[in-house]
N, C-alpha and C positions, 0 to 999 in steps of 0.2 A: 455356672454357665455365663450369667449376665456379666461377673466382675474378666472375664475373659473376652468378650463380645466387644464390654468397652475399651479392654487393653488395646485390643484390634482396631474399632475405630479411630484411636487416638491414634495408635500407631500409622493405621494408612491414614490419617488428616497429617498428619505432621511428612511422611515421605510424598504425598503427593503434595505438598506443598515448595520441597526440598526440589523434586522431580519440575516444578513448575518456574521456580528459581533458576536451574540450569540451562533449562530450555531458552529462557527473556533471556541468559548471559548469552548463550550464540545465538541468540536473535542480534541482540547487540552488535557483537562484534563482525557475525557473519554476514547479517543482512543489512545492519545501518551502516558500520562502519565503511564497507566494500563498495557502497553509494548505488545497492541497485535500486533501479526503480521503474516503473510499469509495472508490464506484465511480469517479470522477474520478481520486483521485490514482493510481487501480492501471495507468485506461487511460492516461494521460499518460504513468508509467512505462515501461509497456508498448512505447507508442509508439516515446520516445528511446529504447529497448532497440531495438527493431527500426531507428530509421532507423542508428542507432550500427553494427550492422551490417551493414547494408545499403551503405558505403560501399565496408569493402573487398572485401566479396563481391562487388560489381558491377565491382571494377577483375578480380577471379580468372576473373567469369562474359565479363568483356568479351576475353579473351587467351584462353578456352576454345572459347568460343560463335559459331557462324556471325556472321558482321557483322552479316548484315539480322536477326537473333534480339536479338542482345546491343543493337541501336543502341534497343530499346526500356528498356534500363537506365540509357543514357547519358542521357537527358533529366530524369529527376524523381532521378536521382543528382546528377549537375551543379546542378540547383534546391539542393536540400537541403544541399549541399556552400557554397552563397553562402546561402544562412539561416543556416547556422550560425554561417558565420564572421562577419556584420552580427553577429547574436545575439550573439555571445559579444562582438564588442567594445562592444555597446550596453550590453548587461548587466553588463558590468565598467565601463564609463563609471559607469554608476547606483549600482551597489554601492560604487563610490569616494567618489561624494560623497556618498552616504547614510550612509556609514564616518565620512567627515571632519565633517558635521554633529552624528554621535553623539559625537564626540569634543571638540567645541567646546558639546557640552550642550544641542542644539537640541530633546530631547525626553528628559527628563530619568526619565519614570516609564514603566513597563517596558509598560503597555497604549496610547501614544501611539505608543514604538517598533515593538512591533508591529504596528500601523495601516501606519503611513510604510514598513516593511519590504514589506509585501503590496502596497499599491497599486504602490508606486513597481517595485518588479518586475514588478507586470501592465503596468504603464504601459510601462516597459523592453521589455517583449516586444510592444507595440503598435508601439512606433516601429519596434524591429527590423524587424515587418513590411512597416510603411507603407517606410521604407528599401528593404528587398528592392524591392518594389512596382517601387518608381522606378528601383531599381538594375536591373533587368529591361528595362524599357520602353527605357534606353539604352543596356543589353548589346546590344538587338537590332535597335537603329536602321544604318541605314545609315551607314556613313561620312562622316561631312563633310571638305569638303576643306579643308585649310588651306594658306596660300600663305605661304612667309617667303623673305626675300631675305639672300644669303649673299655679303659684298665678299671677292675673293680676290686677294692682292697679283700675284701671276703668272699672273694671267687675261688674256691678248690683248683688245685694245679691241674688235675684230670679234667675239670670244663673249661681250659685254657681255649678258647677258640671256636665256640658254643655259639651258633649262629640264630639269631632274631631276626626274619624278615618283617616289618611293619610296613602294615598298608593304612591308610587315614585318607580322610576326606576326600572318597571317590563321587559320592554325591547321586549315585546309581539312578535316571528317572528321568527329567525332561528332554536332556540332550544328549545323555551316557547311556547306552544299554547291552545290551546280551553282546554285541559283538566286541564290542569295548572289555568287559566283563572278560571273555574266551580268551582274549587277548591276556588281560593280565593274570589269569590265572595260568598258563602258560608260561610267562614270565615267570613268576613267580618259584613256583616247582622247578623249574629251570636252576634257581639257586640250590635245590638240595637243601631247604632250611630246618635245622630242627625245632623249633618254631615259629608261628607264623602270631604274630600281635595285630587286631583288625582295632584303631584305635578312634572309631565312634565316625559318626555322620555319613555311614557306609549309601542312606538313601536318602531318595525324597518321594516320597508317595506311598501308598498303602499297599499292602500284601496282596490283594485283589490285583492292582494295575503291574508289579511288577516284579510279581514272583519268580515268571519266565526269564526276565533279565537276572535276575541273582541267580538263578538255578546253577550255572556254572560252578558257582564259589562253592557247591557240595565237591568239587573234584581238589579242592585244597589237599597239599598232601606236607605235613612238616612230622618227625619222627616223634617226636614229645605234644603234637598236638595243636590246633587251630586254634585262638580266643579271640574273643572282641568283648568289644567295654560300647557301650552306648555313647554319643555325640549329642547335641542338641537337638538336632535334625530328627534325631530317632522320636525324640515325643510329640513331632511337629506331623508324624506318619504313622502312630497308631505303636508302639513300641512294646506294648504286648505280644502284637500277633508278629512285631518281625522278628523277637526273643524265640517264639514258639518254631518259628520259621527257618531261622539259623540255627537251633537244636538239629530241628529234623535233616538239615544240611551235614551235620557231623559237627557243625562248629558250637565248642564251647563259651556261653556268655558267662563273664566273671561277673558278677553285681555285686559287689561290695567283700568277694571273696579271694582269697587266696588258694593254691596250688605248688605243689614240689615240683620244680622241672629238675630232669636228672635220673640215674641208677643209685649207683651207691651214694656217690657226691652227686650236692642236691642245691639248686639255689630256690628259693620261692618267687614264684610268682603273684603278685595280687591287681586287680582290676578291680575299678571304683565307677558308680552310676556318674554319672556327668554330671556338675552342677547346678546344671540347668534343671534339673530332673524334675518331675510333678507326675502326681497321678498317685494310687494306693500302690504302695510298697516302692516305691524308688525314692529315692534320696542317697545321697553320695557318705559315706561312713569306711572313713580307710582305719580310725581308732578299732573299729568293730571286726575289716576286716581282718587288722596285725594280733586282735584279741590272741593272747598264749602262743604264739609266735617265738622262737630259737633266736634271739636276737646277734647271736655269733654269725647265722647264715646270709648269705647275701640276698638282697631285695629289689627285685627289679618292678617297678610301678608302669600299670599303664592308665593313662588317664588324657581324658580328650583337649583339655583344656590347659595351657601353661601354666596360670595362675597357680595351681594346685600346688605348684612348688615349695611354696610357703609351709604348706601341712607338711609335704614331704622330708623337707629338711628334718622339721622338729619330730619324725618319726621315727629318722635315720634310714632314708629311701638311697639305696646306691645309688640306683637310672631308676628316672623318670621317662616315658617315651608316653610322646602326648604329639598333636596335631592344632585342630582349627583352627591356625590363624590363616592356612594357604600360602603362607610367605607374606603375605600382603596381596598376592595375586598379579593384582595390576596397579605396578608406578606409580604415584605414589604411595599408593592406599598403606602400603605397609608403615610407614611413620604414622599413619594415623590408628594403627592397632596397636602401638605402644599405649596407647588411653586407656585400655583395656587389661592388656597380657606384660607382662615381665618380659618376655621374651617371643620374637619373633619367627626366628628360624637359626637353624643349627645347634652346634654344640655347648654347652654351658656349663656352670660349676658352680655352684653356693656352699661354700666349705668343702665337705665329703660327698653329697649330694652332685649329681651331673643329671642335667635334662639337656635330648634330643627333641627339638621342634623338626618335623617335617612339615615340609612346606607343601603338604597332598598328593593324592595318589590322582586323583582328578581336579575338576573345579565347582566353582559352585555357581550360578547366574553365566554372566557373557561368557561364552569359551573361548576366552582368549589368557593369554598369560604374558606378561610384560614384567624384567625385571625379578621373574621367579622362573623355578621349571617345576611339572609333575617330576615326583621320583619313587620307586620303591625303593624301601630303605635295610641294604642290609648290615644288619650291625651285629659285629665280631666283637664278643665277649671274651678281654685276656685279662686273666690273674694277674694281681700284682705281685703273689706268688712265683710264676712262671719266669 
């Protein structure tokens, strides 16, 4: 408990410090640069002083506070949390090449600089917004479906065309719930899949708060059968009771196991705990799952995380179908999850080995999406037989 307690502290002293950072950068830019001042620059102040912390107080009030109390924090916190971070990258866009122009002499006397300093910062904080705007309207679209086809040398001529709908990182809890959920399960079944791959971080909150939101996903229908694989998110929401949870839905959790999809011709299926995993009995083991294994058949992996690819390869993993990176979500963030993952979104190849990243079926924090789209992802298995 304690060596958990202080991971947490560490962790929120270091984000609200980050969070406290960004804020002084459009103070900067917004309030000094722009030259207001009175009553204007005191309440601007003011303002980023309060929304600054208003962040982490709303992550302390949301672990304190009844659900249905705190889920009124969770909406204009998540808003503010995607302004910022557009903000801040727009605004250092601008101050870059307003830096590099001053440097190359574009405004040589000190009341020109001045001018170009103010506007281009109001200007800066217009696009931010107009961005948000847009980044908004397509956090909270629906899903589109995208269709890609995937050749697997040990695919049977008769599974020529053996469809996998995967769902990932819907995030089911603050700002996604039951109706959102109807929606995409509707979707979904709409394909005719003969399987349905649920590839981890399906929630965020505990079995108590949002059961009623999942409820739907019992109405999945795929001919060979529903599974999901655990995300990180799952241990971060009590991942026993949403295991027990998703049973009773119909849906199968692989944890570290494999499965035959198919009649006669048969490809395997296997599902591994997420890497993240903790707690008694999770830990991610695909050696244990592949244990005694038909190594002629083909192997389709699901697993939450891209990294895993590395195991996969040296396993002899056909497709990999994995999620959490979101695409990057929002602009740029996705260069910055190369730190982390091999791969960010889309289709890939490491020798024989192919991994699909989707880039989520929802999101996770601000609902906005910039530079990604939600998609449910149907992917057409053909024989290289065929």
């Amino acid at each position: 408990m304690m060596p958990r307690l202080f991971s947490f502290l560490v962790f929120f002293s270091i984000a609200t410090g980050i969070v406290g950072g960004l804020h002084y950068f459009l103070w900067l830019r917004l309030v000094r640069d722009t030259g207001l001042h009175g009553t204007a620059r005191t309440a601007a102040t003011a303002a980023l002083v309060v929304l600054a912390l208003s962040i982490p107080l709303s992550f302390v009030a949301m672990r304190t506070l009844p659900r249905a109390l705190g889920k009124f924090l969770f909406w204009p916190m998540y808003l503010w949390m995607g302004f910022l971070l557009l903000g801040f990258f727009t605004l250092l866009a601008v101050y870059f090449v307003r830096t590099l122009s001053f440097w190359i002499g574009a405004a040589p006397d000190l009341e020109r600089r001045q001018f170009l300093i103010r506007w281009s910062s109001a200007l800066g904080g217009a696009m931010a917004a107009l961005l948000g705007g847009y980044a908004l309207v397509r956090g909270r679209s629906l899903p589109a479906v995208k269709k890609i086809e995937v050749a697997l040398k040990r695919l049977p001529r008769t599974l020529d065309g053996i469809t996998i709908v995967q769902l990932t990182d819907v995030h089911i809890g603050p700002t996604l719930g039951r109706e959102f959920v109807e929606a995409l399960v509707e979707r979904t079944n709409a394909l005719l899949p003969d399987v349905i791959a649920i590839t981890g971080d399906l929630i965020d909150g505990s079995v108590a708060e949002l059961s009623d939101a999942v409820a739907p996903l019992g109405q999945l229908r795929a001919r060979h059968g529903v599974f999901f694989v655990t995300g990180n998110h799952e241990y971060y929401s009590g991942v026993d009771g949403w295991i027990d949870e998703l049973r009773r839905l119909g849906i199968r959790v692989l944890s570290n196991e494999r499965v035959a999809i198919g009649n006669e011709a048969q490809f395997d299926l296997v599902g591994i705990d997420d890497l993240s995993a903790f707690g008694d009995g999770h830990r991610p083991d695909l050696p244990g799952a592949l244990a005694g294994r038909d190594a002629t058949r083909e192997l389709v992996l699901l697993a939450h995380q891209p990294r895993v690819m590395k195991q996969a390869v040296a396993h002899g993993v056909g497709l990999q179908l994995s999620g959490h990176t979101h695409g990057g979500q929002i602009w740029p963030w996705n260069y910055f999850v190369y730190l982390q993952q091999p791969f960010v979104v889309g289709l890939h190849a490491v020798g024989d080995t192919q991994i699909y990243v989707s880039p989520g079926t929802g999101y996770w924090g601000p609902p906005m999406r910039l530079g990604s789209r939600a998609e449910i992802t149907q992917v057409v298995l053909r024989s290289a037989w065929g």
